[in-house]
C-alpha positions in Angstrom: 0.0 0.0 0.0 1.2 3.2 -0.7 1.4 6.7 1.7 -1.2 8.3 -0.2 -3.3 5.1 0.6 -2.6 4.6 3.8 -3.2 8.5 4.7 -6.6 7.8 3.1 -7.4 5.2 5.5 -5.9 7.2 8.6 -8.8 10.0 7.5 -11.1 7.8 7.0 -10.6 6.2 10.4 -10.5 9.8 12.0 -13.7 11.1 10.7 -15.8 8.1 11.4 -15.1 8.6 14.9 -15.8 12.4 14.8 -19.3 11.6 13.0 -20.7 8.7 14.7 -19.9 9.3 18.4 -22.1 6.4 20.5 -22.1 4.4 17.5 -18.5 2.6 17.9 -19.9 -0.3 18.6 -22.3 -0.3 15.9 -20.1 -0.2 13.0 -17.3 -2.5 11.5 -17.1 -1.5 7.8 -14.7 -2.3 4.8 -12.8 -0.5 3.4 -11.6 -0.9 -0.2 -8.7 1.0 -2.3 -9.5 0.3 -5.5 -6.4 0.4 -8.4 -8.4 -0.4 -11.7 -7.5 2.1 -14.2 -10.7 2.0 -15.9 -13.1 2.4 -12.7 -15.4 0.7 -12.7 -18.3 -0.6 -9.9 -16.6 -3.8 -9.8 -13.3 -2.7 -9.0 -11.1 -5.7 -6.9 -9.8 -4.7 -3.8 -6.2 -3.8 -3.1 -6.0 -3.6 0.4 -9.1 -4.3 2.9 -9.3 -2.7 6.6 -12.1 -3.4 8.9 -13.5 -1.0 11.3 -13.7 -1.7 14.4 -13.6 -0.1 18.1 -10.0 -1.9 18.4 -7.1 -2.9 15.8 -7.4 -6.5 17.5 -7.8 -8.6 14.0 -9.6 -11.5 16.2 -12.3 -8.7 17.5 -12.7 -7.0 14.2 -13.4 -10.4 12.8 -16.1 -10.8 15.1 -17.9 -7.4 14.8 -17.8 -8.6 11.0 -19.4 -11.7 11.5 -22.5 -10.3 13.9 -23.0 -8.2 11.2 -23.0 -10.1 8.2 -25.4 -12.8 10.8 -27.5 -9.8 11.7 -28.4 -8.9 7.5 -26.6 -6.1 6.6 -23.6 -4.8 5.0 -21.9 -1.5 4.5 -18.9 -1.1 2.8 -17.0 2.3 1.7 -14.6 2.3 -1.1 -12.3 4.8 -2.3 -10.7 4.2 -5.8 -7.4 6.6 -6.6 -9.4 9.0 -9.2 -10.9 10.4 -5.6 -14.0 8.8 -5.8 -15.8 6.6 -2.7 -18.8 4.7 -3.5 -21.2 3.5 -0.3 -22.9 0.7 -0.5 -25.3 -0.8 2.2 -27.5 -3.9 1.6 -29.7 -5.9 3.6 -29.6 -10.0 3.1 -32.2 -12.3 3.4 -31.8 -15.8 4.1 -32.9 -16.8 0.9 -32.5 -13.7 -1.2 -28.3 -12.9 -1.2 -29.1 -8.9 -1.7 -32.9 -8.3 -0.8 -32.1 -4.9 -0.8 -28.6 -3.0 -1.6 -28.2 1.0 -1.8 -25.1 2.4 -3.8 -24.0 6.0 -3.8 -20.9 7.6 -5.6 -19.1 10.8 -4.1 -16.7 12.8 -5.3 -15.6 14.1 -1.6 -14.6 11.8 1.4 -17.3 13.5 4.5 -20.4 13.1 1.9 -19.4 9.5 1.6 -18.3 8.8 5.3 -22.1 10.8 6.3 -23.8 8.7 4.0 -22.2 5.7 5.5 -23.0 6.8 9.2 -26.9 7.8 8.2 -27.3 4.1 6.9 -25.2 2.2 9.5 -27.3 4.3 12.2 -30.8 3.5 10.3 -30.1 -0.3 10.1 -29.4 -0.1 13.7 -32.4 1.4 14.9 -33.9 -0.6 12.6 -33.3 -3.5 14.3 -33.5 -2.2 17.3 -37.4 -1.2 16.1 -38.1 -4.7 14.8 -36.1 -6.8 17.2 
């Protein structure tokens, strides 16, 4: 990973914290850098970090998990043309994607307040539905 990359993930990590105060718990999200040349959607990953209220790998794995086994998703991806693209969905256990909400931005906060908005709804969401 380059410096450029990994200063992109050092922002990332600081302004989730400054918008979602209360919410560490909540959220463990992916993060892609995408290197395609010809963006596209689909873009592989280059480098994947989870977020997560502590840098222990076993934990983060874990916050993953409860996540994936409570139906939703949220991943952020930031590709190096300085784009991010959200993505929440919701899964089903018979239906992969039952629902799945994708969003490109061309600045960092509108993609990490998109991000928080969702990963807040789904929560009270569930918390509503329990």
């Amino acid at each position: 990973m380059t410096n450029e990359q990994m200063d992109r993930l050092a922002a990332i990590e600081i302004m989730k914290w400054e918008l979602l105060p209360g919410h560490r718990e909540l959220l463990s999200v992916d993060v892609y850098l995408s290197t395609n040349e010809s963006h596209t959607p689909n873009d592989e990953p280059l480098e994947a970090s989870v977020w997560s209220p502590t840098t222990n790998e076993a934990h983060a794995a874990l916050v993953r998990e409860k996540m994936r086994a409570d139906g939703w998703a949220l991943v952020i991806e930031a590709d190096h043309f300085g784009l991010y693209r959200v993505e929440w969905s919701r899964f089903e256990a018979d239906n992969l994607f039952a629902s799945r909400f994708t969003r490109w931005w061309d600045t960092l906060p509108l993609a990490l307040t998109t991000a928080a908005l969702l990963a807040v709804g789904a929560c009270k969401e569930e918390e509503i539905n329990g």
